[in-house]
C-alpha angles and dihedrals in degrees: 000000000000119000092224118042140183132209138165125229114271097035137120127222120208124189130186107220113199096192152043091290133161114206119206118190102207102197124157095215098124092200096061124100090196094071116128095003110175109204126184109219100186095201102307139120111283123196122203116204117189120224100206143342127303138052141315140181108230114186133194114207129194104246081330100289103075123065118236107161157348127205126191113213130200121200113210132193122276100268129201128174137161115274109245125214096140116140099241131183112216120204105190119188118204127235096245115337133304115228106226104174147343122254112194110235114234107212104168131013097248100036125098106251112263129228113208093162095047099042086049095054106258097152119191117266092041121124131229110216098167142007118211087339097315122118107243118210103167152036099242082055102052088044089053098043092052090050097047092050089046091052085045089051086232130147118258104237105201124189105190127172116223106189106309095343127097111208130186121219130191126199155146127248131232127219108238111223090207098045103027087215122110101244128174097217105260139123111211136179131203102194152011143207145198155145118275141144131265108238099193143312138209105243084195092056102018088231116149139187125201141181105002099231136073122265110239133197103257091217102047107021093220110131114259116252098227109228090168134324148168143234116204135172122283139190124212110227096173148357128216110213123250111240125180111283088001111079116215126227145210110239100216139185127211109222116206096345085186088069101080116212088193145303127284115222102180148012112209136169087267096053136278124301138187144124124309109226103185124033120274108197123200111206090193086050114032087155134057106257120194127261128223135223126239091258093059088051112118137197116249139042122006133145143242136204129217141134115251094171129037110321093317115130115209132180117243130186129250146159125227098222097184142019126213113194108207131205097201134002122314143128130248099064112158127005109233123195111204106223098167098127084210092052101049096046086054105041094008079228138323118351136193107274081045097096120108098037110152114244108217122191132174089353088305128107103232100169147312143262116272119158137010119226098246082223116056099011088191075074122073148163123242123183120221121267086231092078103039083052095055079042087062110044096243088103124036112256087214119008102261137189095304088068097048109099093032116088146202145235133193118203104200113196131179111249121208108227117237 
């Protein structure tokens, strides 16, 4: 049992105690009767149900006498979107440019290539933000600012940013004979693009959420500031089959990447999100359906949706095998076994451009799919919707002041086991 939950309202916790434990809803709601309830739970299944929206403080206790534990709980509005599913094709653009390699410089016939940037201490995976005090946004820049400061015999004046840490570097440029431009020996790249699935999106605010994992840059593996960026719609034209120790992939095609489906503002460890700016119907979904929070997740069958072929989306079986309550923000949530016999002949499992595929169960979006097991690709991560909702903005990510004068309670009942 997590320290920190979070429920929406309307829902109903159940916990499984395993000993002689007393459980105390503490709430500050004056009008309640049920404050300060003490309840003895003897070893069965307890369920908690909240009355209204806020926090409050519920505590196990040893016989009564022993503290256990003590769980916060947030309750959280009542939340609906429209389940994703869509193919989309995803251009990111970096903040800067990511170094991605070095490229030794050749300046005469006979003599041995030469490495500014490297000597100097430009590592890949860092990122160049300015050049002698301009913003750089793109590779021909960079390229043009470094040969104009070589034919001007000035210094390159670099501001990278390594992690969390700005450096400045400074170095001199070297004039390439096969190129006859000044170079400093690096291959860099400003964007990147790919194939992916929508997760969800508000109709009322137009907010989405997609993939459920960051975007990283494939050389470096260092996950991609996002300075601006675009989803547009794609079309799957293939798969390649997932084999063990070999994923599989969607082979999409962007169509009319000119056409712009909505922005994207930030990539973050839980997916991309942004703001839809033309309609994206789901003919599966016409209507907002209710999402769930990680508590009301259950082991055993649930859905995905996803398109395998063109732009259709199509709803496939599978079983959540595991849950991982989390305290606080992380992937991996639950493991998740595809057991849809179409699915498998087609993918043989779960593919790259697969990520992001909303997990339904029992009418509710509960998460989305993030990662295949190399392994055994029928087998997959998804992360919890919980979390790409606070990402978003629909959900707090902490209860703020809004919340403050609104309070909780917790009905704890004893539950028979079956």
């Amino acid at each position: 049992m997590p320290r920190h939950m979070y429920v929406i309202e309307g829902e109903a916790t159940f916990h499984s105690i395993g000993f002689p434990l007393t459980v105390k809803v503490n709430s500050t709601q004056q009008s309640t009767a049920a404050e300060g309830i003490i309840s003895d739970v003897l070893s069965r299944p307890v369920s908690g149900e909240p009355l209204g929206l806020g926090k409050t403080m519920v505590e196990f206790k040893l016989l009564g006498l022993i503290p256990m534990k003590t769980v916060e709980v947030d309750v959280l509005p009542p939340v609906k979107v429209i389940p994703g599913g869509h193919s989309i094709g995803v251009v990111l653009h970096s903040q800067g440019v990511i170094v991605v390699g070095h490229s030794p410089v050749q300046t005469a016939a006979n003599d041995d290539p030469v490495s500014p940037a490297k000597d100097a201490g430009i590592v890949i995976g860092d990122v160049i933000l300015a050049i002698n005090g301009m913003p750089v946004q793109s590779d021909v820049q960079v390229a043009d600012i470094i040969d104009a400061c070589g034919q001007e015999n000035r210094q390159v004046d670099i501001l990278v940013k390594r992690g969390q840490e700005f450096i400045d570097i400074s170095l001199a440029s070297a004039l390439c004979i096969e190129t006859k431009r000044y170079r400093i020996g690096l291959f860099v790249r400003d964007s990147a693009a790919g194939v992916g699935t929508l997760t969800f999106y508000d109709p009322q605010t137009k907010t989405y959420g997609a993939l459920g994992h960051v975007i990283t840059d494939s050389d470096t593996n260092q996950p991609i500031d996002c300075e601006r960026g675009k989803i547009v719609m794609a079309t799957v034209s293939g798969i390649q089959q997932g084999k063990r120790g070999q994923p599989g992939e969607k082979i999409g095609v962007f169509i009319e990447e000119d056409q712009v489906l909505g922005i994207i503002r930030k990539n973050t460890p839980f997916g991309i999100y942004g703001q839809l700016s033309a309609t994206l119907p789901n003919q599966l979904y016409s209507e907002p359906i209710p999402v769930a929070s990680m508590s009301q997740v259950e082991l055993g069958d649930a859905e995905i949706l996803t398109v395998v072929d063109g732009q259709n989306i199509e709803r496939f079986s599978i079983e959540i095998q595991k849950i991982n309550l989390q305290q606080s923000p992380e992937g991996k949530g639950m493991v998740i076994k595809v057991t849809d016999p179409k699915l498998l002949e087609k993918t043989g499992g779960i593919v790259q451009g697969m990520s992001g595929s909303p997990i339904i169960q029992k009418g509710k979006i509960v998460g989305a799919v993030t990662h295949v097991f190399v392994h055994d690709p029928t087998k997959g991560y998804g992360c919890f919707i919980d979390w790409m909702l606070m990402e978003s903005g629909i959900i707090p990510a902490q209860t703020g002041p809004a919340f403050n004068n609104l309070f909780t309670t917790f009905i704890i009942e004893d539950q028979k086991a079956a």
